[in-house]
DOROPA-430093 format. One record per residue (C-alpha): residue number from 1; residue in three letters; x, y, z negated. Coordinates in nm, 4 decimals. Layout:
  num  residu        c1        c2        c3
  NUM     ala         X         Y         Z
...
This chain:
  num  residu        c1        c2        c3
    1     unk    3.7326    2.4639   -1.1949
    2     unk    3.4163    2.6055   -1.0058
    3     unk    3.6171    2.5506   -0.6876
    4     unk    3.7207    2.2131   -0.7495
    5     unk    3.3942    2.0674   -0.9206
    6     unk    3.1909    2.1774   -0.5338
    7     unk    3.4832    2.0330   -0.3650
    8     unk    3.4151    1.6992   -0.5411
    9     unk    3.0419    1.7400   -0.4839
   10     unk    3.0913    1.7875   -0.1483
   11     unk    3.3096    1.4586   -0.0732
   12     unk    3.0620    1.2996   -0.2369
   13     unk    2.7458    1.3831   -0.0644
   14     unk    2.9819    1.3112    0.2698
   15     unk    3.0455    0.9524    0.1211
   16     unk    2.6699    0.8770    0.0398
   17     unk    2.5865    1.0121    0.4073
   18     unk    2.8265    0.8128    0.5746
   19     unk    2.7886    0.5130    0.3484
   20     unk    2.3820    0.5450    0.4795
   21     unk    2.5152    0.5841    0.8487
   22     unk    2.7166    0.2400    0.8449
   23     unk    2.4218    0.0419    0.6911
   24     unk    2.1408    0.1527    0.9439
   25     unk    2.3962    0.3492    1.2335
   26     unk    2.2173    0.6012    1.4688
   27     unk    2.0780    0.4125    1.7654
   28     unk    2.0976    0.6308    2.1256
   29     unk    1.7686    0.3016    2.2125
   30     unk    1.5710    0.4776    1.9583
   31     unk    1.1765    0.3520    2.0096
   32     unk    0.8874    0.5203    1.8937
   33     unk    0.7623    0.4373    1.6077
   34     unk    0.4847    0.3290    1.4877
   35     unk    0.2625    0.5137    1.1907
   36     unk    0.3829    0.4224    0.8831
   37     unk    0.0856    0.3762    0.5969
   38     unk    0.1595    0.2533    0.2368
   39     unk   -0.1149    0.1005   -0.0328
   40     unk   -0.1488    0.2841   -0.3359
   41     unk   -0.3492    0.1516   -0.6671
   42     unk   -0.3628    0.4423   -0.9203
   43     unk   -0.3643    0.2646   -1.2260
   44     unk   -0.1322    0.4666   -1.3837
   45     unk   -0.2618    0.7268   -1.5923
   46     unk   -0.2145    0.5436   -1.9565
   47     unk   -0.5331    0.5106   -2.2579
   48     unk   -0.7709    0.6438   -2.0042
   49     unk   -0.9685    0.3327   -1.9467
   50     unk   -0.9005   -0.0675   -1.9710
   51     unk   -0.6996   -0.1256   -1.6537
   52     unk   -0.3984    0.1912   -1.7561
   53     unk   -0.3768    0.0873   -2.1144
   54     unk   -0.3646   -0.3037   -1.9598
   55     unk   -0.0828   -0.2182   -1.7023
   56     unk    0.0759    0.0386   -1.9620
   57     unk    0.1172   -0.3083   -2.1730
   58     unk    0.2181   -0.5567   -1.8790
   59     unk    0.5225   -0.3176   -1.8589
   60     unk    0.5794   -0.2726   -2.2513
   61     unk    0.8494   -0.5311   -2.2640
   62     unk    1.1906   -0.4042   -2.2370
   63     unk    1.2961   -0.6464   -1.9442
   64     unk    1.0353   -0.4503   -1.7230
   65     unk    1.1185   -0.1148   -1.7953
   66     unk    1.3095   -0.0797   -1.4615
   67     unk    0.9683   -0.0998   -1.3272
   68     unk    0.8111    0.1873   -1.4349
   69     unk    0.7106    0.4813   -1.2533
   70     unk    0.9520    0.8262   -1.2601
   71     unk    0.6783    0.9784   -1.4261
   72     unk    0.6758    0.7120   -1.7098
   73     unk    0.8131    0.7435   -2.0826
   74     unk    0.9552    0.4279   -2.2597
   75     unk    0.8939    0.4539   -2.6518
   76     unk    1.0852    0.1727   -2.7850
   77     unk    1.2153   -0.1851   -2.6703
   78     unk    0.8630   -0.3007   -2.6494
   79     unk    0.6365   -0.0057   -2.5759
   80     unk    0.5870    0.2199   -2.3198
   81     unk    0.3725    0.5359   -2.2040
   82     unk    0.2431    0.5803   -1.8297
   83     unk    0.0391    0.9155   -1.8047
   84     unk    0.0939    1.0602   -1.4706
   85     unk   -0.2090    1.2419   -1.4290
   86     unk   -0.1193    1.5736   -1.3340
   87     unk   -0.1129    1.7921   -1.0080
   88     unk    0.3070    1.8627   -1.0558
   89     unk    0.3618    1.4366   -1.0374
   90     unk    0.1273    1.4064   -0.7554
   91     unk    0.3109    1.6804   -0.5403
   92     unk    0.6521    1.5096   -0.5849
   93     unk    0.5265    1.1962   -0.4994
   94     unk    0.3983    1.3691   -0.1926
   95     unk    0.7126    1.4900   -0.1013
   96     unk    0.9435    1.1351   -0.2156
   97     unk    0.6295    0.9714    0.0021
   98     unk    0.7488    1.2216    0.3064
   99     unk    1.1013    1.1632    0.2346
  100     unk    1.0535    0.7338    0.2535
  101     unk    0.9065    0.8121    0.6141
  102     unk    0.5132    0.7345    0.5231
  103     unk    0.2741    0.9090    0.7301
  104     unk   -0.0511    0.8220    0.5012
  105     unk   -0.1026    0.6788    0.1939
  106     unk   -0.3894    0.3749    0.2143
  107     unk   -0.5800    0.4849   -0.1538
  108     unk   -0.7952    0.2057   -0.2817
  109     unk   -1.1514    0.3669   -0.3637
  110     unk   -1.3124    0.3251   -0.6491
  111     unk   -1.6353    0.5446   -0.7720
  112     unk   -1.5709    0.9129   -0.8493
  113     unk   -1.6334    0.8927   -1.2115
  114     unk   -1.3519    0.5955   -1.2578
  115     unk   -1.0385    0.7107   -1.3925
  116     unk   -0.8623    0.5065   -1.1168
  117     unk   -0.9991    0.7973   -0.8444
  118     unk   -0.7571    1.0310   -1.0346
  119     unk   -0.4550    0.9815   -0.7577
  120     unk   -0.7073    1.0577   -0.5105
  121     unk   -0.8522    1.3624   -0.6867
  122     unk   -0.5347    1.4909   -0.6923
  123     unk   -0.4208    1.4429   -0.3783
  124     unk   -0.7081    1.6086   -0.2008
  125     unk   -0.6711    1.8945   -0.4873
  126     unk   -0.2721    1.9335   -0.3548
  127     unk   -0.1435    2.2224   -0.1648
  128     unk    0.1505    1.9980    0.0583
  129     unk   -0.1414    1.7664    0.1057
  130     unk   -0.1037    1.8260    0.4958
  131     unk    0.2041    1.6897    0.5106
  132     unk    0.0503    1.3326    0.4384
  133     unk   -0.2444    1.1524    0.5191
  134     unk   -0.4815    0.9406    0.3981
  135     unk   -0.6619    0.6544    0.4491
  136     unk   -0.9327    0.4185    0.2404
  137     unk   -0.9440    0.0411    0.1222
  138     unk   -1.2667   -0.0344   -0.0033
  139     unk   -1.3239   -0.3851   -0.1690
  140     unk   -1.6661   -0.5509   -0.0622
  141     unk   -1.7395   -0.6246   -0.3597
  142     unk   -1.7839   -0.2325   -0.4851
  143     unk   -2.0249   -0.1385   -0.1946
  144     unk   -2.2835   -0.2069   -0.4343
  145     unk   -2.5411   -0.4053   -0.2406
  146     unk   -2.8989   -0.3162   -0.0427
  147     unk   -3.0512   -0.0921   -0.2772
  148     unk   -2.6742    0.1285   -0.3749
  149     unk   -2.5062    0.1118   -0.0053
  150     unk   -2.6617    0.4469    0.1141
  151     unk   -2.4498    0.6447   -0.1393
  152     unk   -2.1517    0.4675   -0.1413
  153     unk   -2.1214    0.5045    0.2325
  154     unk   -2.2212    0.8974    0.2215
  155     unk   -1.8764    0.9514    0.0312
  156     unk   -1.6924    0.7439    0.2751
  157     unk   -1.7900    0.9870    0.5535
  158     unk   -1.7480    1.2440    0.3689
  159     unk   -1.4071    1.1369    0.2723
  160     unk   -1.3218    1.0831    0.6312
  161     unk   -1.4270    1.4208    0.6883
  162     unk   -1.1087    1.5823    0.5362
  163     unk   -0.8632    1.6769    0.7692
  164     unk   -0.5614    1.4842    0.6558
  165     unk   -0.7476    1.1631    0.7094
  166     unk   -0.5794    0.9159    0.9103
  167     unk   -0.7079    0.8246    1.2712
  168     unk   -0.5707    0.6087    1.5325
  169     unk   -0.6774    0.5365    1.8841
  170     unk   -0.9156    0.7357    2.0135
  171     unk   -0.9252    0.9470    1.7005
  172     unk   -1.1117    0.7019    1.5223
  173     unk   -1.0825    0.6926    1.1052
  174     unk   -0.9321    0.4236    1.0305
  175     unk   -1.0668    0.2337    0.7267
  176     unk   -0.9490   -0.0611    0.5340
  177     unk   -1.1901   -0.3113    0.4307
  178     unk   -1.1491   -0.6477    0.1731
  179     unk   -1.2685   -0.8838   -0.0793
  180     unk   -1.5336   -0.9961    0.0922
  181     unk   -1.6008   -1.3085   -0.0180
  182     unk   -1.9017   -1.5579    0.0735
  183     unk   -2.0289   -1.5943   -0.3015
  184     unk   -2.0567   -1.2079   -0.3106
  185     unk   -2.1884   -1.1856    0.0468
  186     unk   -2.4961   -1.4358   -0.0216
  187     unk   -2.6082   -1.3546   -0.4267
  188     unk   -2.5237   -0.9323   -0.3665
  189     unk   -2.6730   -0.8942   -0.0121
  190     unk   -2.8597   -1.2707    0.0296
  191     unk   -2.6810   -1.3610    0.3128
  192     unk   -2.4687   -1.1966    0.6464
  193     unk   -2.7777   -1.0076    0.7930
  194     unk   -2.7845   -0.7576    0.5517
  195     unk   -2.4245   -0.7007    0.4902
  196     unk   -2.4326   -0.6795    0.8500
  197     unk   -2.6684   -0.3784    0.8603
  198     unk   -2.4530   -0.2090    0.6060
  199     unk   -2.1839   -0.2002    0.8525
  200     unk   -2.3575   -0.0959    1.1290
  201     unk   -2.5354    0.2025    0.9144
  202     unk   -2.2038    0.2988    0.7698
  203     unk   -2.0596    0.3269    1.1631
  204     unk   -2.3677    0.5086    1.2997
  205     unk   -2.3639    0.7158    0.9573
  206     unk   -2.0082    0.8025    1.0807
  207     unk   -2.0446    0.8746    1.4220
  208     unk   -2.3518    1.0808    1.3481
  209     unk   -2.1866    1.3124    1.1000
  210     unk   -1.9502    1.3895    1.3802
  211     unk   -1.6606    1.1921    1.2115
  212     unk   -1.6450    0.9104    1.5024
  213     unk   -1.6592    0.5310    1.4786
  214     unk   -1.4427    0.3983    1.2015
  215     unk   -1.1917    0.1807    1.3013
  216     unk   -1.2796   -0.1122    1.0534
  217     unk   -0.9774   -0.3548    0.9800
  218     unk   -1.0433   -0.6600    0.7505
  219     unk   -0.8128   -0.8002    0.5136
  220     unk   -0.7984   -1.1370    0.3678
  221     unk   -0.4708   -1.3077    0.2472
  222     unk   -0.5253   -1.6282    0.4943
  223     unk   -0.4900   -1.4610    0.8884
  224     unk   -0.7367   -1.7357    1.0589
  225     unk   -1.0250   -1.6392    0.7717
  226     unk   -0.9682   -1.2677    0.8256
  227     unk   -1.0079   -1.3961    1.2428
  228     unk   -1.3380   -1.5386    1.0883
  229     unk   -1.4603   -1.2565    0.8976
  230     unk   -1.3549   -1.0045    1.2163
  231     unk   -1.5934   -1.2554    1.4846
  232     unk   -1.8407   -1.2702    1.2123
  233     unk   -1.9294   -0.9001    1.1087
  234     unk   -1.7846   -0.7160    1.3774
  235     unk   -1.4515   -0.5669    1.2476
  236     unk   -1.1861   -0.4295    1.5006
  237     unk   -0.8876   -0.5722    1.3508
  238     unk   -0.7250   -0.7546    1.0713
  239     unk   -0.5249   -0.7312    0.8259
  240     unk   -0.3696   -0.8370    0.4729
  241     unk   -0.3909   -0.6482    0.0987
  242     unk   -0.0739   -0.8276    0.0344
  243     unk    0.0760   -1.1829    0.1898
  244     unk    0.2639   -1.4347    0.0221
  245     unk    0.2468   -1.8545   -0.0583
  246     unk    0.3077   -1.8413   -0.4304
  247     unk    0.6469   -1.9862   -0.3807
  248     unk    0.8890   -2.0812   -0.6710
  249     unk    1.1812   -1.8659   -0.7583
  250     unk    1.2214   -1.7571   -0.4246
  251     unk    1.4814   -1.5109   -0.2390
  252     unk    1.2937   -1.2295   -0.0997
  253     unk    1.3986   -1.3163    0.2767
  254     unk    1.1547   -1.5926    0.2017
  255     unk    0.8647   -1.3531    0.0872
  256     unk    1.0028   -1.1341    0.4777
  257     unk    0.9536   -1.4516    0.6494
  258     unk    0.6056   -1.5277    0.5096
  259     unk    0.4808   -1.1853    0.6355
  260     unk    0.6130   -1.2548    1.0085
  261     unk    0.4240   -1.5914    1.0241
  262     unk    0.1191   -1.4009    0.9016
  263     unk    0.2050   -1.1620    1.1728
  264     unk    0.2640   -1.4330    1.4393
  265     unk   -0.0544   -1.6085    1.3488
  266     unk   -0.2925   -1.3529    1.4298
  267     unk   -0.1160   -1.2677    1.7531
  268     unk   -0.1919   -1.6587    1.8428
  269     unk   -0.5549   -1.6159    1.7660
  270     unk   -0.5448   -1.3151    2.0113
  271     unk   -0.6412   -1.1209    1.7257
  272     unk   -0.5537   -0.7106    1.6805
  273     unk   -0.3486   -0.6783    1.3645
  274     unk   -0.1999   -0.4245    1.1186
  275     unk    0.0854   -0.5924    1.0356
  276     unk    0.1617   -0.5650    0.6201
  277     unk    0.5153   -0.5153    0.4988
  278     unk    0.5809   -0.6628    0.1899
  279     unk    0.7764   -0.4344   -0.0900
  280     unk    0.7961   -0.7553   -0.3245
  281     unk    0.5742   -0.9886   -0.4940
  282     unk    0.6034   -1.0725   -0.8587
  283     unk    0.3088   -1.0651   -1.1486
  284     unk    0.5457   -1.1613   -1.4088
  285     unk    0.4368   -0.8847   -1.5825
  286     unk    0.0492   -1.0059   -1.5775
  287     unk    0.1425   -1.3404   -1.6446
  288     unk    0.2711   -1.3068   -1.9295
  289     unk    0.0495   -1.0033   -2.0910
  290     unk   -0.2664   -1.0995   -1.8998
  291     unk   -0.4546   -0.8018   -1.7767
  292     unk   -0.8429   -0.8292   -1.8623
  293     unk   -1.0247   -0.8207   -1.4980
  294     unk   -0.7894   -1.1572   -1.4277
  295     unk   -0.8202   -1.3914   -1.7288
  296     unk   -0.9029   -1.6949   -1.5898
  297     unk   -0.8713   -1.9242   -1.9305
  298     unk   -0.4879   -1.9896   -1.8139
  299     unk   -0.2458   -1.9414   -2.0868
  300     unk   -0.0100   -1.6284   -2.0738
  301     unk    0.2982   -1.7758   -1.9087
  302     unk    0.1304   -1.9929   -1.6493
  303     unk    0.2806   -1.9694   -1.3715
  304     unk    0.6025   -1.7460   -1.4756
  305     unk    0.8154   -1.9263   -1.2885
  306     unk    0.6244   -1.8614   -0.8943
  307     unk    0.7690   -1.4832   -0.7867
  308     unk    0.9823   -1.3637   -0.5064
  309     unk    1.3408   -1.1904   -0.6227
  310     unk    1.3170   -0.8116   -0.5840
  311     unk    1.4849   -0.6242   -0.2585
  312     unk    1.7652   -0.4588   -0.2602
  313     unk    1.6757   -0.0646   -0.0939
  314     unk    1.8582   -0.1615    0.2090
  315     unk    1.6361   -0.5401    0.2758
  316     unk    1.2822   -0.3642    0.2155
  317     unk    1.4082   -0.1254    0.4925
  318     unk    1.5436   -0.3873    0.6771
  319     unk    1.2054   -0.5670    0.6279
  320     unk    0.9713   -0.2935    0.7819
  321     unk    1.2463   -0.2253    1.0759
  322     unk    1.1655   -0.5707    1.1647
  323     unk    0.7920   -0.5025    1.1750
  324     unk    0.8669   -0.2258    1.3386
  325     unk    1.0466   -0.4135    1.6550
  326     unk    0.7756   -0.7020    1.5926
  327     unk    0.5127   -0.4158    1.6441
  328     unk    0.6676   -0.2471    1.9462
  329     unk    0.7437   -0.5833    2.0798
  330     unk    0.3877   -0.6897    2.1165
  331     unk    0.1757   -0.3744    2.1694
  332     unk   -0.1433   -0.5622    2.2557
  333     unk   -0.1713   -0.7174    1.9207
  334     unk   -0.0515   -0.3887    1.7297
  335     unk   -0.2776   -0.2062    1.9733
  336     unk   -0.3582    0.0396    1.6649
  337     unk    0.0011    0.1175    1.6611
  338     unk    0.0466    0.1126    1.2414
  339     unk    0.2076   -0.0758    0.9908
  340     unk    0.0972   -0.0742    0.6334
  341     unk    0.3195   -0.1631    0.3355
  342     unk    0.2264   -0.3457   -0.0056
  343     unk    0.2767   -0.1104   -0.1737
  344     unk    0.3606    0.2244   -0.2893
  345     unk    0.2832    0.1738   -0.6471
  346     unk    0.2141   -0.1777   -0.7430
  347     unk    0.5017   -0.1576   -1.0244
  348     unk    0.3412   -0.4532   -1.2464
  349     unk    0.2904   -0.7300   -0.9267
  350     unk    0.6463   -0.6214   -0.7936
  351     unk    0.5402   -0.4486   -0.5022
  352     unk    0.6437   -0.0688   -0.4813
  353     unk    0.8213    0.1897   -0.3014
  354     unk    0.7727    0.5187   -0.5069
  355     unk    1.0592    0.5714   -0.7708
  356     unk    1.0916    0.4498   -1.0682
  357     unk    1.2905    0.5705   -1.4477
  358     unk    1.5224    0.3603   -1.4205
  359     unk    1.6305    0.2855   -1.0941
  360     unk    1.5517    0.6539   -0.9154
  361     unk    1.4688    0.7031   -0.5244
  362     unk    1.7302    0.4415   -0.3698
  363     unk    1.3900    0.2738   -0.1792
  364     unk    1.2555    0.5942   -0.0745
  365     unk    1.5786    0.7151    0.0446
  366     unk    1.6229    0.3846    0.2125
  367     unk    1.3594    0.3814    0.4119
  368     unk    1.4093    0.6976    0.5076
  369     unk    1.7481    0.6507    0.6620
  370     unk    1.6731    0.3739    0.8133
  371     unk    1.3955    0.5340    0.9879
  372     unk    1.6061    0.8352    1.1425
  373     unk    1.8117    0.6373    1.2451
  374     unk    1.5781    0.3490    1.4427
  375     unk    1.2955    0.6213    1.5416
  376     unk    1.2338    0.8437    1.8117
  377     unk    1.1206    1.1522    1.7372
  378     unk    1.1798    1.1460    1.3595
């Protein structure tokens, strides 16, 4: 019985193999690559503060448990626990983030007290750490004005300090930068020239600590006002948190095709881009249990019906082997030679990568196939 049960398990890891072979079949034209980052939001550690215990309830309803993380519990049709604050979850999701083919994950940074720094915490804190790296998105809106800036960009050097951060070009950090919006820019800092000179502190600040001249790309969801921002502060690239138009019940080729204009647009503005890969868009989840930081006086349910279908494993890696091509076929836009996806973990928007309860490693896996088989060395 022994015999015959390895026998079976044996045909069937031959089956899977070859079934992942005929989907995305070994290419003797494999190109290089490009680096492959991924956005994480660490949200996900349960009652700790107002944002888990928000998310932990945007994903309570039973039609959403396929959502939730592998490190998740679901407690009853309507209820749900998301704790996954410990060292043993981060290491696996190291290793699942190695298996999908990511080379760094893109952490958004928050202050070291906030319970949302935990994913970071832990990832510096884990021993397989140097097998990814990491990179930082910083919202404008948290660098805390004039009389707070000094301190705030102290930890981002130090941060880029660590030798698993992520560098490009001419070993430059690279560093993520968004939010910035003109209301913040004139009551926070009273007006460009000061913003201006926390930029220019936070690169000399960098270069004198030895840790070289960030490489600064903005995001903003419309391409030609991230062109703006870029001219107007002195960024090196753009970029995009996430990209979509809002559209109604729509396939998610649709949601694929809305990234590549994004993509297209900035190349016709001559602009240097790190093109964003989209793993899905749908807030369903916040629409209809609105989480507290976005209440805007709509009624839960507004706007249920605007949300991109889910992919299938094998279209999100078709999706980022067609930035891939778009990125090798115009090097002078993607002159920092990376590709970020939205997102590894955004489970309660619709945009994630990492496994879930429910529904297991099939994206990871995905990805990951479909990257041996277009990439050269992989």
């Amino acid at each position: 019985m022994l015999l015959s049960g390895m026998r079976i398990l044996c045909v069937t890891l031959v089956l899977v193999f070859l079934s992942a072979c005929s989907i995305f079949p070994y290419r003797s034209d494999r190109i290089e690559c490009p680096v492959i980052g991924a956005i994480r939001w660490d949200a996900w550690y349960g009652r700790k503060d107002a944002v888990g215990e928000a998310v932990q309830q945007s994903l309570g309803p039973e039609k959403w448990h396929y959502r939730l993380p592998f490190c998740g519990k679901i407690l009853s049709p309507s209820e749900v626990e998301i704790d996954c604050s410990s060292q043993m979850v981060m290491d696996q999701e190291v290793e699942y983030a190695r298996t999908a083919g990511i080379n760094y994950w893109a952490f958004v940074v928050y202050s070291p007290e906030d319970p949302m720094s935990t994913g970071l915490i832990l990832y510096l804190s884990s021993l397989n750490k140097d097998r990814l790296n990491f990179a930082m998105i910083s919202g404008a809106d948290s660098w805390g004005g004039p009389t707070h800036v000094d301190g705030i960009i102290e930890r981002f050097v130090a941060l880029m300090r660590e030798p698993t951060y992520q560098r490009v070009l001419d070993n430059r950090p690279l560093f993520f930068l968004g939010f910035i919006r003109d209301a913040d820019v004139k009551k926070v800092w009273g007006g460009d020239k000061k913003f201006l000179e926390a930029i220019r502190n936070f690169r000399e600040s960098s270069i004198n600590a030895g840790v070289g001249n960030p490489y600064i790309v903005v995001m903003d969801f419309d391409p030609r006002r991230a062109h703006e921002l870029r001219l107007r502060f002195g960024f090196d690239a753009i970029s995009s948190y996430a990209i979509h138009e809002n559209a109604k019940r729509a396939p998610y080729s649709e949601l694929g095709f809305t990234a590549y204009r994004f993509w297209e647009t900035a190349r016709s503005l001559d602009e240097k881009i790190v093109p964003t890969v989209m793993a899905g868009w749908d807030r369903r989840p916040r629409i209809e249990t609105p989480v507290p930081w976005e209440r805007d006086g709509a009624d839960p349910g507004d706007g249920s019906e605007r949300y991109y279908e889910s992919p299938s494993p094998v279209e999100l890696a078709a999706h980022l082997q067609d930035a891939i091509s778009w990125v090798s076929k115009h090097p002078k836009a993607a002159a920092v030679n990376t590709v970020l996806i939205y997102a590894w973990n955004e489970y309660d928007e619709g945009g994630w990568i990492a496994p879930t309860l429910l529904e297991g490693d099939a994206r990871v896996r995905a990805m990951g196939n479909m990257l041996r088989a277009v990439c050269s060395p992989y």
